[in-house]
Backbone as CSV, one residue per row, in Angstrom:
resi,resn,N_x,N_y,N_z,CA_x,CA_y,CA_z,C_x,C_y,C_z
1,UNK,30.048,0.368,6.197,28.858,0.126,5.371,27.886,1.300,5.509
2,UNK,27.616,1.814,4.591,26.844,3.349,4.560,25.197,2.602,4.337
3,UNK,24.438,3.617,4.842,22.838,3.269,4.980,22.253,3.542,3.181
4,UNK,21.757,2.773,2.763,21.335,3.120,1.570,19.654,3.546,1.730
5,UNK,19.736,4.904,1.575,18.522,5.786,1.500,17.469,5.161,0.811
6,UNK,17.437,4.517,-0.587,16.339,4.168,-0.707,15.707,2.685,-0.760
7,UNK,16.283,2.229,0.679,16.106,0.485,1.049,15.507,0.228,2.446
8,UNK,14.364,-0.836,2.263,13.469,-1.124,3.349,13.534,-2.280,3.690
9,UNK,13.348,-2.878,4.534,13.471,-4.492,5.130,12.017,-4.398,5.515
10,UNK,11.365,-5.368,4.800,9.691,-5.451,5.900,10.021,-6.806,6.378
11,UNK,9.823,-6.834,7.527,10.120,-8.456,7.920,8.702,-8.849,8.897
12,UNK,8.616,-9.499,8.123,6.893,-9.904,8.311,6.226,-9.467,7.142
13,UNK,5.935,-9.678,6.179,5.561,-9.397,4.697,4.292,-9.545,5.062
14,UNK,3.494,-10.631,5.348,2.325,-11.547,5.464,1.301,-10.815,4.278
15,UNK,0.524,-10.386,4.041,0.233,-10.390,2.280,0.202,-9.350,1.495
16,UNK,1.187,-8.429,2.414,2.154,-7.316,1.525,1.523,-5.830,1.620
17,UNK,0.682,-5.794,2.547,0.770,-4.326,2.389,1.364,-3.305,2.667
18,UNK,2.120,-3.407,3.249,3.344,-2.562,3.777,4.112,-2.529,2.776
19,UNK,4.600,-3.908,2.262,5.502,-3.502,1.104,4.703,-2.925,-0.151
20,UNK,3.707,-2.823,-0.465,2.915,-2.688,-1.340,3.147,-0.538,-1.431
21,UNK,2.845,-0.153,-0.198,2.800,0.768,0.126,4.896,1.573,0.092
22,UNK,5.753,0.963,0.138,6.919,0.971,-0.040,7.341,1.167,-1.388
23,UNK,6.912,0.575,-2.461,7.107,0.468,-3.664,6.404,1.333,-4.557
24,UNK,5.300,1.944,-3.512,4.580,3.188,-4.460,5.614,4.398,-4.120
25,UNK,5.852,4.398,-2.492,6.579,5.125,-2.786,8.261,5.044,-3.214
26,UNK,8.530,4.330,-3.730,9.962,4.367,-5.122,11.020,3.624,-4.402
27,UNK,10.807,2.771,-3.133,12.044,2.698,-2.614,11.886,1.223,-2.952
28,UNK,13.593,0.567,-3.208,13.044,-0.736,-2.758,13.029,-2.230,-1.719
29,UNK,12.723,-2.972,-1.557,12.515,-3.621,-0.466,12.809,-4.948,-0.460
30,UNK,13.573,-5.127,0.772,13.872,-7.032,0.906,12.850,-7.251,2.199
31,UNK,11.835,-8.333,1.746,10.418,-8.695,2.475,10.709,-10.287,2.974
32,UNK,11.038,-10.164,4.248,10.491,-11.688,5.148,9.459,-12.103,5.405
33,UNK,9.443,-13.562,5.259,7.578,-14.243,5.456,8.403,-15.570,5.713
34,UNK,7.929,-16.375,7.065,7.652,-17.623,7.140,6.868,-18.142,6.549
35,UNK,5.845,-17.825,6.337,4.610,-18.701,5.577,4.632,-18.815,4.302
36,UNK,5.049,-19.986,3.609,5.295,-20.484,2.322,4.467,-19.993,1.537
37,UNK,3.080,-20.090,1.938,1.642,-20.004,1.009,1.575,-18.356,1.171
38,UNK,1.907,-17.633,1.899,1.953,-15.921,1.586,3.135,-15.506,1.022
39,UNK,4.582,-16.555,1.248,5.176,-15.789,0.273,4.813,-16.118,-1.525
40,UNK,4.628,-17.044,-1.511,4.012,-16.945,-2.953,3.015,-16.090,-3.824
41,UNK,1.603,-16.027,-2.492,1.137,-14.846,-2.885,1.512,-13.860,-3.149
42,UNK,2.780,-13.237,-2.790,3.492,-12.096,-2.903,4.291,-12.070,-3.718
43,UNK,4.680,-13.127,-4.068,5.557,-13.253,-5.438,4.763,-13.231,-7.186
44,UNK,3.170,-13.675,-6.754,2.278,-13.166,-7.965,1.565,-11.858,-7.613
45,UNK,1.299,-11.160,-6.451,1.096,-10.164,-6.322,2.079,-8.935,-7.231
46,UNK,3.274,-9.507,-6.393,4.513,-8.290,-6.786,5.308,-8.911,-7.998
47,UNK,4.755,-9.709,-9.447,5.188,-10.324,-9.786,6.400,-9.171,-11.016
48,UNK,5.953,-8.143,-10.994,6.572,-6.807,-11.975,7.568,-6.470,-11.033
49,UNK,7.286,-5.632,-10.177,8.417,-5.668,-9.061,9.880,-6.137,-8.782
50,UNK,9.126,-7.689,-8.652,10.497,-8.804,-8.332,10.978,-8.856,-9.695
51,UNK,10.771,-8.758,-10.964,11.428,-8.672,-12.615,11.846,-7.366,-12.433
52,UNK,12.155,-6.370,-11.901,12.654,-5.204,-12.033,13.779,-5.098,-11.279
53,UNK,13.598,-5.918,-10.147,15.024,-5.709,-9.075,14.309,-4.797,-7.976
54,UNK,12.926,-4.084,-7.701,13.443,-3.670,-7.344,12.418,-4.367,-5.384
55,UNK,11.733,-5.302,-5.645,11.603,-6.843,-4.405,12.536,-7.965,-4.258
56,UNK,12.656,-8.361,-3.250,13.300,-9.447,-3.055,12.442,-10.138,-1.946
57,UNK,12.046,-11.194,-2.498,10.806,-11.897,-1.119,11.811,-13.289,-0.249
58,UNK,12.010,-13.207,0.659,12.465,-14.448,1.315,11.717,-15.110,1.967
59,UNK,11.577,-16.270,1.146,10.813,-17.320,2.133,11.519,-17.477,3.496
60,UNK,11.103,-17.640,4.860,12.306,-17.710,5.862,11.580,-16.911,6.931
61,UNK,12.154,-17.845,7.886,11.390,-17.401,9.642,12.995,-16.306,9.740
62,UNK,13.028,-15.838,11.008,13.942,-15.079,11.716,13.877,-15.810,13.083
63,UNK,15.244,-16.138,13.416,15.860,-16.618,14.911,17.186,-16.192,14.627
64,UNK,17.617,-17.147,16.116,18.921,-16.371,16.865,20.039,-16.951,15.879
65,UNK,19.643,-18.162,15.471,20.810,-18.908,14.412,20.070,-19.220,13.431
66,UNK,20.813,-19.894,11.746,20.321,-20.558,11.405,20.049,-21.592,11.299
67,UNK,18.607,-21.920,10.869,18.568,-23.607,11.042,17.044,-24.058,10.766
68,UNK,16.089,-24.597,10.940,14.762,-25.092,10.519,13.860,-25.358,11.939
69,UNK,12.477,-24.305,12.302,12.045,-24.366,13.123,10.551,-24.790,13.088
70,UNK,9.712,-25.256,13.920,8.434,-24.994,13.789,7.960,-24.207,13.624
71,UNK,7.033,-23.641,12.500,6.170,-22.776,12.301,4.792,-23.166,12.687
72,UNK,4.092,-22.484,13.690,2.594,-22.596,14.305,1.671,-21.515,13.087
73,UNK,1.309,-22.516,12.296,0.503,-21.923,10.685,-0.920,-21.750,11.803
74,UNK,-1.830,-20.586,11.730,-3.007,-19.952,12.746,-4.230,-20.594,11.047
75,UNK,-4.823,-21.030,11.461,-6.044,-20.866,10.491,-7.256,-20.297,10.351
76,UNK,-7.288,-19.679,12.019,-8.246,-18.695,11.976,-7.731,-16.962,11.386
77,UNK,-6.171,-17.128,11.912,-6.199,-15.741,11.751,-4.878,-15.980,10.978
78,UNK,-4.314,-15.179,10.086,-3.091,-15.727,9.465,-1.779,-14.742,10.091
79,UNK,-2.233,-13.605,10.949,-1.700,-12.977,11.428,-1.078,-13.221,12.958
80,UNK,-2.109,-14.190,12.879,-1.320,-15.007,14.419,-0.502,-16.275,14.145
81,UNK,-0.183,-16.405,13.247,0.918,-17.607,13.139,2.320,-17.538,13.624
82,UNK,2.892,-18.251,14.139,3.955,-17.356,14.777,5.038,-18.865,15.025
83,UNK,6.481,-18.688,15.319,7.500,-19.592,15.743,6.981,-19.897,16.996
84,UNK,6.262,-18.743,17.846,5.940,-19.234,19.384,4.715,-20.111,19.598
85,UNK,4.400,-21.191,19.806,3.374,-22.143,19.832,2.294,-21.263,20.851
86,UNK,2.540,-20.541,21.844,1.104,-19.810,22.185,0.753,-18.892,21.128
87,UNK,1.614,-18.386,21.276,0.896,-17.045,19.819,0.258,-17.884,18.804
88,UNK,0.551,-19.211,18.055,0.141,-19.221,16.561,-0.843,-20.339,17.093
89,UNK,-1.255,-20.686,18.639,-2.092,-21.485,19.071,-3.092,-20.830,19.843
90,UNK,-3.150,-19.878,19.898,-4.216,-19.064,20.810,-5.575,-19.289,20.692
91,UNK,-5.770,-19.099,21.904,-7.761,-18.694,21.628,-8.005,-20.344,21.012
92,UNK,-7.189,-21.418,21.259,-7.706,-22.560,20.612,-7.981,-22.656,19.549
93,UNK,-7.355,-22.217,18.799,-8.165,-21.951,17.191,-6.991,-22.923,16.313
94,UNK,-7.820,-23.499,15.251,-7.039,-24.330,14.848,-5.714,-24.168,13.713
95,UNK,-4.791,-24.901,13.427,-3.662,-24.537,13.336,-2.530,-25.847,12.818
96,UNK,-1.599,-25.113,12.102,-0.985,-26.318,11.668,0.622,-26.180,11.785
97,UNK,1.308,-27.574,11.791,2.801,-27.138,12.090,3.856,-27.099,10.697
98,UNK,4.143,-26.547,10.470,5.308,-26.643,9.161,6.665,-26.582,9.670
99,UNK,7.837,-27.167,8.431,8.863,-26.896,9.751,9.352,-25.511,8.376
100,UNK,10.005,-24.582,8.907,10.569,-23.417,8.252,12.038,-23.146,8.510
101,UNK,13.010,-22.260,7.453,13.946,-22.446,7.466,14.106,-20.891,7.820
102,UNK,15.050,-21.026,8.829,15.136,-19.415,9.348,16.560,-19.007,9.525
103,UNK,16.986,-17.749,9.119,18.079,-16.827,9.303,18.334,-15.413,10.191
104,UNK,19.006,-15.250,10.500,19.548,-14.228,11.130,19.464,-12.570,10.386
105,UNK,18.509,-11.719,11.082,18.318,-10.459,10.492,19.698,-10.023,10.137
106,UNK,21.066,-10.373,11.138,22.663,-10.009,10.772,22.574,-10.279,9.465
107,UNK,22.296,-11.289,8.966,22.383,-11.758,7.382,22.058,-10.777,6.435
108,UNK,20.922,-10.642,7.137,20.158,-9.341,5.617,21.301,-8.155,5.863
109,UNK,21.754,-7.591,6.498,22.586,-6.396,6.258,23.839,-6.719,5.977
110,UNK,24.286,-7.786,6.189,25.188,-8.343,5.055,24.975,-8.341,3.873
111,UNK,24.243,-9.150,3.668,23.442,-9.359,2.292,23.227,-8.397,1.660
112,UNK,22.183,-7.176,2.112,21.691,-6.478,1.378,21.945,-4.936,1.541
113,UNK,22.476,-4.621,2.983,23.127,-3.723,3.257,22.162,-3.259,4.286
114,UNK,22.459,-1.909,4.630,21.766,-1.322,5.931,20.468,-0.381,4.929
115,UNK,19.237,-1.042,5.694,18.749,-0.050,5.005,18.087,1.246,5.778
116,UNK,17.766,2.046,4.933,16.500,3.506,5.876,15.967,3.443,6.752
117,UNK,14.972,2.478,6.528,14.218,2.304,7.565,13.725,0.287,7.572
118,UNK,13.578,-0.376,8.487,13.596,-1.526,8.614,12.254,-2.036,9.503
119,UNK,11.008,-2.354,9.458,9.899,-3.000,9.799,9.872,-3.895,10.400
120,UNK,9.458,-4.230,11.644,9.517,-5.708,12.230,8.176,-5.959,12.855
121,UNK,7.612,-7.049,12.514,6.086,-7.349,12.949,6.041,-9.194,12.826
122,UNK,6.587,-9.889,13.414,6.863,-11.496,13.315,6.149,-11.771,15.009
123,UNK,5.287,-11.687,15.073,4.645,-12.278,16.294,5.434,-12.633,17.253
124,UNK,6.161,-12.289,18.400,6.536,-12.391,19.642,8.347,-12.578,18.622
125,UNK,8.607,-12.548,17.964,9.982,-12.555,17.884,10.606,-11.372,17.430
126,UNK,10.229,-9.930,17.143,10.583,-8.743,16.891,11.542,-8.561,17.576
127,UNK,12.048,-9.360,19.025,13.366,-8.866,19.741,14.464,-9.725,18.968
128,UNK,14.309,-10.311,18.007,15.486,-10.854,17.479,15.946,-10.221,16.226
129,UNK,15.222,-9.387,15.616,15.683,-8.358,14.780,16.573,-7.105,15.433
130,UNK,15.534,-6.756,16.291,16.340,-5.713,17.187,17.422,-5.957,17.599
131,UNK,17.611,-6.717,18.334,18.938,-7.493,18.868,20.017,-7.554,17.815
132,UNK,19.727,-7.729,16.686,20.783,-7.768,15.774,21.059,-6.379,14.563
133,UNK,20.649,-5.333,15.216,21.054,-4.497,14.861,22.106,-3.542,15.072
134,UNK,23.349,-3.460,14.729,24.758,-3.306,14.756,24.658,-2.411,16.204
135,UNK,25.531,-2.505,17.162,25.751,-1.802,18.596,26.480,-0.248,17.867
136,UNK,27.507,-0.744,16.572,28.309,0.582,16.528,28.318,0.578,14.716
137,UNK,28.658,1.922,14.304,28.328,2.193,13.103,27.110,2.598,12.287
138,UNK,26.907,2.172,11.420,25.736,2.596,10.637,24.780,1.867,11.230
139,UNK,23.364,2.166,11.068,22.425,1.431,11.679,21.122,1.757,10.969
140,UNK,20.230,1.483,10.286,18.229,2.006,10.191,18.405,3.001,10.902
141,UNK,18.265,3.794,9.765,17.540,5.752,10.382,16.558,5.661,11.510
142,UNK,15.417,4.519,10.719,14.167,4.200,11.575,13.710,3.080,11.605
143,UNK,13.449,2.695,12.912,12.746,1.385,13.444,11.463,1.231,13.504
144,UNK,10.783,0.292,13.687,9.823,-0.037,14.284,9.385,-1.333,14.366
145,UNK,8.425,-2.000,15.657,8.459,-3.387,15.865,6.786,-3.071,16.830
146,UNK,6.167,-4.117,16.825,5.524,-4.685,17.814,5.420,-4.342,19.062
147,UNK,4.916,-2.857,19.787,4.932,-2.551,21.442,4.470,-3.768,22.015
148,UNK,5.098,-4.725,22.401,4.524,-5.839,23.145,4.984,-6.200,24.087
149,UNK,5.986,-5.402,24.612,7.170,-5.594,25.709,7.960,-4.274,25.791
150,UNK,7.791,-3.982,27.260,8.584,-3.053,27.265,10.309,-3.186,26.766
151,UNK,10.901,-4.185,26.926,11.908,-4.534,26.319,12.906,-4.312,25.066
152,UNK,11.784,-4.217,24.433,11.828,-3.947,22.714,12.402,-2.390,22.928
153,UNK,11.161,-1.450,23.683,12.060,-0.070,24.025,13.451,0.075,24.431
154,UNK,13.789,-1.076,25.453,14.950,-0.677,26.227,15.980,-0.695,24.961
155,UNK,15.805,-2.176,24.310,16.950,-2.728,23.337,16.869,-1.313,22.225
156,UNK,15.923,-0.852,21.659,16.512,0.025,20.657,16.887,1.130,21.314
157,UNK,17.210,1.813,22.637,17.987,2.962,23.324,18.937,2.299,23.025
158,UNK,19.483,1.012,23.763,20.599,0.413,23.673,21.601,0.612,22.577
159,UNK,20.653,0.246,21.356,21.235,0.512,20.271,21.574,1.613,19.408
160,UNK,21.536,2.880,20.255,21.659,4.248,20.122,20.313,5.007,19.824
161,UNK,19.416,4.815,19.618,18.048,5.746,19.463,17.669,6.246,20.184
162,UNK,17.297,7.314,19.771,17.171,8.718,20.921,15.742,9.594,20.670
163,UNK,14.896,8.983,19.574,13.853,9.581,19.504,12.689,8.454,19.681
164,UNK,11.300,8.677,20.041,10.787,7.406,19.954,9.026,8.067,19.949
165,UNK,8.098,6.927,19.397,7.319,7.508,19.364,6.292,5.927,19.680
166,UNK,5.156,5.959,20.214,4.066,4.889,20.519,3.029,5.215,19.783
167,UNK,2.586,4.364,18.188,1.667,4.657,18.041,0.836,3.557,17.917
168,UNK,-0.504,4.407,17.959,-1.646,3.201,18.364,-2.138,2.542,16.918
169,UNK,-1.769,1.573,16.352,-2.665,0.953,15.321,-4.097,0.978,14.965
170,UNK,-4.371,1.074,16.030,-5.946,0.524,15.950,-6.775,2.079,16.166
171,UNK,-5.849,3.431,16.194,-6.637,4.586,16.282,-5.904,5.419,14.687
172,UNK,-5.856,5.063,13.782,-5.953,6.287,12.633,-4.127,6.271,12.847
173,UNK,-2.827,5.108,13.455,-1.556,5.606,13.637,-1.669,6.892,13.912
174,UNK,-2.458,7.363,15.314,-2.099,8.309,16.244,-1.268,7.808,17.416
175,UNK,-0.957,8.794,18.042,0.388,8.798,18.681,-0.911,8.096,20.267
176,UNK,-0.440,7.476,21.011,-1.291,7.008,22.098,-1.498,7.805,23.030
177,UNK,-2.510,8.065,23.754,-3.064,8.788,24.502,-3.377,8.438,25.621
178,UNK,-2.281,8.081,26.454,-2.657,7.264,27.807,-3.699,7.703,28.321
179,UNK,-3.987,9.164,28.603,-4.827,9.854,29.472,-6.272,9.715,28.954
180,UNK,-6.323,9.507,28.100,-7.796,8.758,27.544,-7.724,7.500,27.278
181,UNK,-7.088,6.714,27.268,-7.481,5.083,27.017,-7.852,4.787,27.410
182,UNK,-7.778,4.631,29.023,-8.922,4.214,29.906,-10.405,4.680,30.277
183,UNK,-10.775,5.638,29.524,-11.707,6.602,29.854,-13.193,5.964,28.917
184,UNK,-14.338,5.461,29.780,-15.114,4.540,28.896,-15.627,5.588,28.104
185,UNK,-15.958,6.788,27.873,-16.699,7.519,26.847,-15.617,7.234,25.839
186,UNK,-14.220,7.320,25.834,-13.384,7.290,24.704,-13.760,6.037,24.472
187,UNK,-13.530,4.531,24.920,-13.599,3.685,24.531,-14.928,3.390,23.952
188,UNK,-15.426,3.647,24.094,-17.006,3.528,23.242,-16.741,4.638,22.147
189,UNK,-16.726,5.819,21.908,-16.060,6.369,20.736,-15.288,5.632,19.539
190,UNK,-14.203,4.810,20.489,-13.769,4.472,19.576,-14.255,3.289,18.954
191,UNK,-15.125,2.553,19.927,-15.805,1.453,18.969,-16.419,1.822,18.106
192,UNK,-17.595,2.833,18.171,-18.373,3.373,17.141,-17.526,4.085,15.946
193,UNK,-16.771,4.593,16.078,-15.718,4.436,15.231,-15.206,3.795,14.438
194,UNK,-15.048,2.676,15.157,-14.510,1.281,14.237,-15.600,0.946,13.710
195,UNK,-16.765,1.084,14.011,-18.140,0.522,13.881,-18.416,1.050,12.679
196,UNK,-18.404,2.173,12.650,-18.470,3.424,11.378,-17.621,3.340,10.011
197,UNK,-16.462,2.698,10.405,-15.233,2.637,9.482,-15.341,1.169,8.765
198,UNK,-15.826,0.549,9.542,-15.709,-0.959,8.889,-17.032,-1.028,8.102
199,UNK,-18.067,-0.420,8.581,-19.520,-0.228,7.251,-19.128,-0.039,6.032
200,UNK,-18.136,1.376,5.881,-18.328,2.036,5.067,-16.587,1.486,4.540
201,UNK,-16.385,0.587,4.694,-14.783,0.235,4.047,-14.810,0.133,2.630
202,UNK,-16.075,-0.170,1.700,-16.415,-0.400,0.688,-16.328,0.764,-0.355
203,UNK,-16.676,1.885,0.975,-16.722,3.420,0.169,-16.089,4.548,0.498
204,UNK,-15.336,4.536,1.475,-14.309,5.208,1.832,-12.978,4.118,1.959
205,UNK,-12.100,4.994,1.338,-10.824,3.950,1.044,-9.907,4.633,2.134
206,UNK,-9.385,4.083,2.847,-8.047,4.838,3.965,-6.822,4.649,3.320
207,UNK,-6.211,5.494,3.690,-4.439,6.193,2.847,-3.997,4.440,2.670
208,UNK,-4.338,3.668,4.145,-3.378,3.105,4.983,-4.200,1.827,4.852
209,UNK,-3.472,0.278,4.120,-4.520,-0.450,3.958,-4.756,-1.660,5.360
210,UNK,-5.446,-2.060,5.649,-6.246,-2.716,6.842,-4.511,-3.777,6.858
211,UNK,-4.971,-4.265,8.665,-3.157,-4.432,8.620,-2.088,-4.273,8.419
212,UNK,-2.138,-2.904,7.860,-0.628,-2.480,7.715,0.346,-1.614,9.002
213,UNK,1.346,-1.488,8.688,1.940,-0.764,10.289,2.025,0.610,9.580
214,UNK,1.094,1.505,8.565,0.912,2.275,8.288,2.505,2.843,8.285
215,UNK,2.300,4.729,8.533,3.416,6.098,7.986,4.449,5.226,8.652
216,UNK,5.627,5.878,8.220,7.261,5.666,9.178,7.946,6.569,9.145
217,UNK,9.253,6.821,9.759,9.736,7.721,9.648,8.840,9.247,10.181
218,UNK,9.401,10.228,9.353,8.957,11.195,9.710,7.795,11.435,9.378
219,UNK,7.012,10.803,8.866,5.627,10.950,8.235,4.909,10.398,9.091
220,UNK,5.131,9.962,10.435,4.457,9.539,11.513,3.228,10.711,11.925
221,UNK,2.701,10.315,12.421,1.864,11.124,13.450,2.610,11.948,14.516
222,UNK,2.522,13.274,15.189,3.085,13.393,16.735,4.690,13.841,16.675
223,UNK,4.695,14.251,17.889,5.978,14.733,17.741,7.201,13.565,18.801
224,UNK,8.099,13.531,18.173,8.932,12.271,18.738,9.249,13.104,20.146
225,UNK,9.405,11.888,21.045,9.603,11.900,22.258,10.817,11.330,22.970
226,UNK,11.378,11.400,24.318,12.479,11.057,24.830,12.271,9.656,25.142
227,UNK,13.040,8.782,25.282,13.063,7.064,25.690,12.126,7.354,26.782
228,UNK,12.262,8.130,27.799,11.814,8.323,29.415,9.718,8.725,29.309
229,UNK,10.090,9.627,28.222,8.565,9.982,28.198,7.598,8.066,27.310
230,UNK,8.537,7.707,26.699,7.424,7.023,25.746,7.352,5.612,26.614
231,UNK,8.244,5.914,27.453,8.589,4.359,28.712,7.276,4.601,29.667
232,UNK,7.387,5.441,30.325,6.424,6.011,30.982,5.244,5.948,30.219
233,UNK,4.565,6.257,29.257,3.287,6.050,28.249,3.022,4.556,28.499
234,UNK,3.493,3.491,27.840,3.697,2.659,27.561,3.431,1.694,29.013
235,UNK,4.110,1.962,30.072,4.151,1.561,31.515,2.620,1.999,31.955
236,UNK,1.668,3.478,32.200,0.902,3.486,32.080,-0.591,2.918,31.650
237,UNK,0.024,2.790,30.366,-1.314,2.011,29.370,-1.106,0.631,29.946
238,UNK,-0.292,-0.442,30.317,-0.415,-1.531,30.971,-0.423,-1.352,32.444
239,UNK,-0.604,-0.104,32.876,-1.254,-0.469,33.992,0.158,-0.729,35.678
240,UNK,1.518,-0.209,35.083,2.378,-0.542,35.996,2.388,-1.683,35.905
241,UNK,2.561,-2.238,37.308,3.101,-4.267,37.582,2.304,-4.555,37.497
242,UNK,1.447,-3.965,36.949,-0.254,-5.621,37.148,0.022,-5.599,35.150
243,UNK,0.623,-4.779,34.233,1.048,-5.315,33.217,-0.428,-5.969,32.713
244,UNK,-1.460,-5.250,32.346,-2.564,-5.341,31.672,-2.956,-4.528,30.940
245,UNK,-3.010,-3.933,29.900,-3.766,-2.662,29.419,-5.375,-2.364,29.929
246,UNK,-5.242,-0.831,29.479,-6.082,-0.573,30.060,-7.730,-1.018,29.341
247,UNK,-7.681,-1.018,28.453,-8.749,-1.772,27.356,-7.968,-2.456,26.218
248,UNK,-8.372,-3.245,25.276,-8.447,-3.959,24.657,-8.415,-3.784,23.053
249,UNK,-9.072,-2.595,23.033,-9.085,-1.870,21.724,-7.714,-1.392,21.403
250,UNK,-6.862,-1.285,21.825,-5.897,-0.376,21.266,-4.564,-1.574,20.874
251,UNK,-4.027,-1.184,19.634,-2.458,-1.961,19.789,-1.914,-1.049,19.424
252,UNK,0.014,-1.160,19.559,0.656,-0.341,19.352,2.147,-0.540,18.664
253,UNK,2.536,0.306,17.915,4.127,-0.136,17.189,4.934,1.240,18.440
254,UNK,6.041,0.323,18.944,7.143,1.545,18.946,7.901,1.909,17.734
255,UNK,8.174,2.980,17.681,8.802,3.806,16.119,10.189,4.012,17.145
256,UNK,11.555,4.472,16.339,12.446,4.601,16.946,13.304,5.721,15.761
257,UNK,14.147,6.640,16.567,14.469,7.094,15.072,15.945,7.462,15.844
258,UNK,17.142,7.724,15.279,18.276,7.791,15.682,18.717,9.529,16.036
């Protein structure tokens, strides 16, 4: 099965900007969403799109088999909804249960074939995409998922990737900067920053729209790094075994590239 160059998997759709940003640029995309009420939005959002061939929206969680799971619907935040009852229950915030029908990421590359590059952002379950990405043969040029576990790193070496990169979401998708994260003049920088950016959101427009897992591929930020260097970054910013970051401000995607 050969990689088809101009095909994306966003898995985690939630109200499409990533794929939104996919389709400008010409490629096209099969988009996962548990949440019934966002995939619809996305189906009148992208309603030209999906008549062209060139979206495909699946309603549908991701697990290890198929079958129908609880979905923890977040009502404060829609981005915290999640299969894992802490994640889509956090912070006490209120929340609802749906049950959802979920498949195996193996499926989609059956289905739809291997594509370029493949997106994973599903709240604490990004290791089940990974996990099912072929050990031998063709595979996603480029990855990326959720830095939320060092784990996620190990599994895509596993799976042959040899380039890798940590970038920080919450700084402009720059590449992370252990050696300043902890440093309170940076961290106050960067609040005022955010402070600065969120005033003026009305009148300065960014490339990259709010929640998205922004560039991929080679259009990343930074120059890709060895498994060993971005393990080490990553180990750092939480701090070794006490496994805390160092502030609060920062999140991060690992990128992976073959």
């Amino acid at each position: 099965m050969k990689i088809k160059e101009d095909l994306i998997f966003d898995i985690g759709l939630h109200t499409g900007e990533d794929t939104a940003f996919y389709l400008k640029k010409g490629y096209y995309v099969v988009a996962v969403e548990a949440n019934p009420v966002l995939a619809d939005h996305c189906r009148r959002k992208f309603d030209k799109a999906i008549a062209s061939g060139r979206l495909i929206i699946l309603n549908a969680g991701i697990a290890d088999k198929p079958g129908i799971l609880p979905f923890y619907v977040n009502h404060y935040s829609s981005e915290w909804s999640s299969f894992d009852k802490a994640i889509g229950t956090r912070n006490n915030t209120k929340y609802e249960v749906i049950e959802v029908p979920c498949i195996k990421t193996e499926s989609l590359f059956r289905d739809y074939g291997i594509p370029y590059y493949m997106k994973v952002d599903i709240e604490g379950y990004d290791y089940l995409s990974l996990n099912d990405i072929p050990d031998s043969g063709e595979k996603p040029s480029y990855v990326s998922c959720e830095a939320t576990n060092i784990s996620l790193l190990d599994t895509l070496k596993t799976k042959g990737y040899t380039r890798f990169k940590l970038i920080n979401q919450a700084n402009s998708f720059r590449p992370l900067n252990e050696k300043l994260e902890g440093k309170q003049y940076y961290i106050l920088y960067r609040k005022m920053k955010h402070a600065v950016k969120h005033k003026l959101r009305h009148i300065i427009k960014e490339k990259y729209m709010g929640g998205s897992s922004g560039p991929f591929g080679e259009d990343t930020k930074g120059e890709w790094k060895t498994y060993d260097e971005i393990r080490h970054a990553y180990i750092d910013f939480n701090q070794g075994d006490l496994n805390i970051p160092v502030n609060y401000i920062s999140w991060c995607d690992f990128h992976a590239a073959l």
